[in-house]
ChimeraX commands (.cxc) that place a marker at each C-alpha (Angstrom):
marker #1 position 2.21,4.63,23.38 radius 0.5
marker #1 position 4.95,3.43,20.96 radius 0.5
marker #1 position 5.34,4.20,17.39 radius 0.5
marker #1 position 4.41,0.19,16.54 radius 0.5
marker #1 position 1.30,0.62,18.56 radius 0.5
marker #1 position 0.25,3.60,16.40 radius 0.5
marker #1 position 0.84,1.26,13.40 radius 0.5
marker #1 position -1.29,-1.58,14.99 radius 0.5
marker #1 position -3.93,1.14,15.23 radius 0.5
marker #1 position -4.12,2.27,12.14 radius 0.5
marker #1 position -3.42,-1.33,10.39 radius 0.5
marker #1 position -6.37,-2.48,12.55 radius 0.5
marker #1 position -8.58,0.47,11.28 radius 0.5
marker #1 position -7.55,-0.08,7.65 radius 0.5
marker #1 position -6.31,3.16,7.54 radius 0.5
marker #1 position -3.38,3.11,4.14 radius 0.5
marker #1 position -0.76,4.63,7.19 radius 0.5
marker #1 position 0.66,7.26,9.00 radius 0.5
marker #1 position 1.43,10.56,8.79 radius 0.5
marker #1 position 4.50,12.01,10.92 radius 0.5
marker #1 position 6.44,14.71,12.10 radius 0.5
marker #1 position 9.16,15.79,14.49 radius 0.5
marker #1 position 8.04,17.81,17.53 radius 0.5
marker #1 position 9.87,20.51,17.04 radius 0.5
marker #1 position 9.04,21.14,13.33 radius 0.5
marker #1 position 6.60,24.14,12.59 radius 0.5
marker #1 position 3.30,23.73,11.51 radius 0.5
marker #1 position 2.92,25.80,7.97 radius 0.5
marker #1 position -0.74,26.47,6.77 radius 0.5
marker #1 position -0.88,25.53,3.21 radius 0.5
marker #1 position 2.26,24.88,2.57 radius 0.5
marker #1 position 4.31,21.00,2.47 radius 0.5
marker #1 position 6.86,20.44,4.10 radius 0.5
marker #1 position 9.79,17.76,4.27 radius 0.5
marker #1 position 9.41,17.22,8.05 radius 0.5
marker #1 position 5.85,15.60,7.62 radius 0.5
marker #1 position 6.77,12.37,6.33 radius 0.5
marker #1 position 4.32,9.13,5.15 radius 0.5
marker #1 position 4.69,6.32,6.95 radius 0.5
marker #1 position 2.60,3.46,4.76 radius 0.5
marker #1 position 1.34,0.36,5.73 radius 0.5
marker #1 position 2.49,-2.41,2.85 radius 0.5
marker #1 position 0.71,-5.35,2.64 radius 0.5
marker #1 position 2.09,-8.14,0.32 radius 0.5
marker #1 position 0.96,-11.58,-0.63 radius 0.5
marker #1 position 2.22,-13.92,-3.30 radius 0.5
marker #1 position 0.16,-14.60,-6.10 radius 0.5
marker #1 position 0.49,-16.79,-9.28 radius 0.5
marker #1 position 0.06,-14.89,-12.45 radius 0.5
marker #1 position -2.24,-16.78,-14.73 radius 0.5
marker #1 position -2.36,-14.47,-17.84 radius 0.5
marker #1 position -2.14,-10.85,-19.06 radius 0.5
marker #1 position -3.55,-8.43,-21.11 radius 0.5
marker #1 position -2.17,-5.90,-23.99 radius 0.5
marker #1 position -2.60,-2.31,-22.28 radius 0.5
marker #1 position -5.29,-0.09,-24.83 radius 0.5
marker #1 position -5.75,3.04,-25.71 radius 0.5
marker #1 position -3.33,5.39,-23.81 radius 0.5
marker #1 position -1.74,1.86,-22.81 radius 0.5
marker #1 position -1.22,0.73,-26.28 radius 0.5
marker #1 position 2.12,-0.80,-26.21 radius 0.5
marker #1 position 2.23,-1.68,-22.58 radius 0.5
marker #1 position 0.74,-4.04,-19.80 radius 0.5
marker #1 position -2.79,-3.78,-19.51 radius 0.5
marker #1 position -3.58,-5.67,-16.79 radius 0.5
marker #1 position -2.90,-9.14,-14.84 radius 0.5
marker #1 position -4.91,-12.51,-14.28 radius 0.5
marker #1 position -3.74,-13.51,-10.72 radius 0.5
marker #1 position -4.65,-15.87,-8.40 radius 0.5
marker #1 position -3.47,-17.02,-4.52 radius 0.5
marker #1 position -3.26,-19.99,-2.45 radius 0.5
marker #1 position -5.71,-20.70,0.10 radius 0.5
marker #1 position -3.65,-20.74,3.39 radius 0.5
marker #1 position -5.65,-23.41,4.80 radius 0.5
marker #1 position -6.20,-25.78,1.92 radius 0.5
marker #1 position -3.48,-24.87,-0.48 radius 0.5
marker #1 position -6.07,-24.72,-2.93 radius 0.5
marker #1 position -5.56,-22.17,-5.63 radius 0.5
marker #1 position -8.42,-19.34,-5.63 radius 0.5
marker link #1:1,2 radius 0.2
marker link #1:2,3 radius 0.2
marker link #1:3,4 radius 0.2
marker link #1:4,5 radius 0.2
marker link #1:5,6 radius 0.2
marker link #1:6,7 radius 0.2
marker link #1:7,8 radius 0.2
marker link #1:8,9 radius 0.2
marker link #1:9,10 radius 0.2
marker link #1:10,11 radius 0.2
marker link #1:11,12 radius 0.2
marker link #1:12,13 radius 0.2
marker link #1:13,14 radius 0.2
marker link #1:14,15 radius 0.2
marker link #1:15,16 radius 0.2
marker link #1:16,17 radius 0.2
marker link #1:17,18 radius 0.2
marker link #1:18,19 radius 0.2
marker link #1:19,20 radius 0.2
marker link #1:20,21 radius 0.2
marker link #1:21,22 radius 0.2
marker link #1:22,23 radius 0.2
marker link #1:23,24 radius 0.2
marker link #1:24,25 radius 0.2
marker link #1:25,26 radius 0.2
marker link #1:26,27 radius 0.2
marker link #1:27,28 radius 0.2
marker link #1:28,29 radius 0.2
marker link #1:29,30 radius 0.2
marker link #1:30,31 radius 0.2
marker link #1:31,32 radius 0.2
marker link #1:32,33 radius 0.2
marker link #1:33,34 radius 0.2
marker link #1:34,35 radius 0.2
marker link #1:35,36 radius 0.2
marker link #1:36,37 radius 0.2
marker link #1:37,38 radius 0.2
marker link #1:38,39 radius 0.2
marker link #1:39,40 radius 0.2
marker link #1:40,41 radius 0.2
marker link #1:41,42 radius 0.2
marker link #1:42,43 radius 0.2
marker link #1:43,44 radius 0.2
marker link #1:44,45 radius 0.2
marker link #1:45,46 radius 0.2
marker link #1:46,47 radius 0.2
marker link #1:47,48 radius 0.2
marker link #1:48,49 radius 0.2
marker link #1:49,50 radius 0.2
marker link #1:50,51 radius 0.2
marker link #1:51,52 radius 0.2
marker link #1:52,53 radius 0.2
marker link #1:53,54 radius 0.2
marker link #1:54,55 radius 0.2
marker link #1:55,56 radius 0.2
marker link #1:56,57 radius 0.2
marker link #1:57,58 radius 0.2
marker link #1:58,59 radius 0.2
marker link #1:59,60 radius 0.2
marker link #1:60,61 radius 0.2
marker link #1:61,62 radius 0.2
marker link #1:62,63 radius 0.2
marker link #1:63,64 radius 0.2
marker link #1:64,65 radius 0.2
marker link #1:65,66 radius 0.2
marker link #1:66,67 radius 0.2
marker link #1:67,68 radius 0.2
marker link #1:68,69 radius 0.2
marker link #1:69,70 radius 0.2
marker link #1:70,71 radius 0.2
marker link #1:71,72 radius 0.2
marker link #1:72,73 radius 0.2
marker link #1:73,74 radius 0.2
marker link #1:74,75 radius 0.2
marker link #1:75,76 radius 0.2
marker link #1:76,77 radius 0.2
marker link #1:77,78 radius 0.2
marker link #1:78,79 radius 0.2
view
């Protein structure tokens, strides 16, 4: 089995990725370490940003939050 196949798996399972280390790296109970690395699956799409909102509270000041919409791949259509 093939590191892409592992991905397939997981992407397929709509799992967020994998986690990986070398073989020869020690296993250390409780502890992280830098030879288990995150492997993520990223997803992107493009979107068309139809408006925004002023961030509150904690936020105040910043970018709240997004309106966005997408095109439907078949018709075009925006959603």
């Amino acid at each position: 089995m093939t590191p892409q196949d592992l991905l397939d798996i997981a992407a397929n399972s709509g799992l967020e990725g994998l986690v990986v280390k070398a073989r020869s790296s020690k296993y250390r109970p409780g502890r992280r370490s830098p030879e288990w690395l995150k492997h993520p699956l990223i997803q992107t799409q493009e979107v068309v940003i139809g408006g925004w909102r002023p961030g509150q509270g904690s936020r105040e000041g910043l970018l709240g939050g997004l309106l966005l919409g997408a095109h439907d791949p078949a018709t075009g259509d925006l959603l």
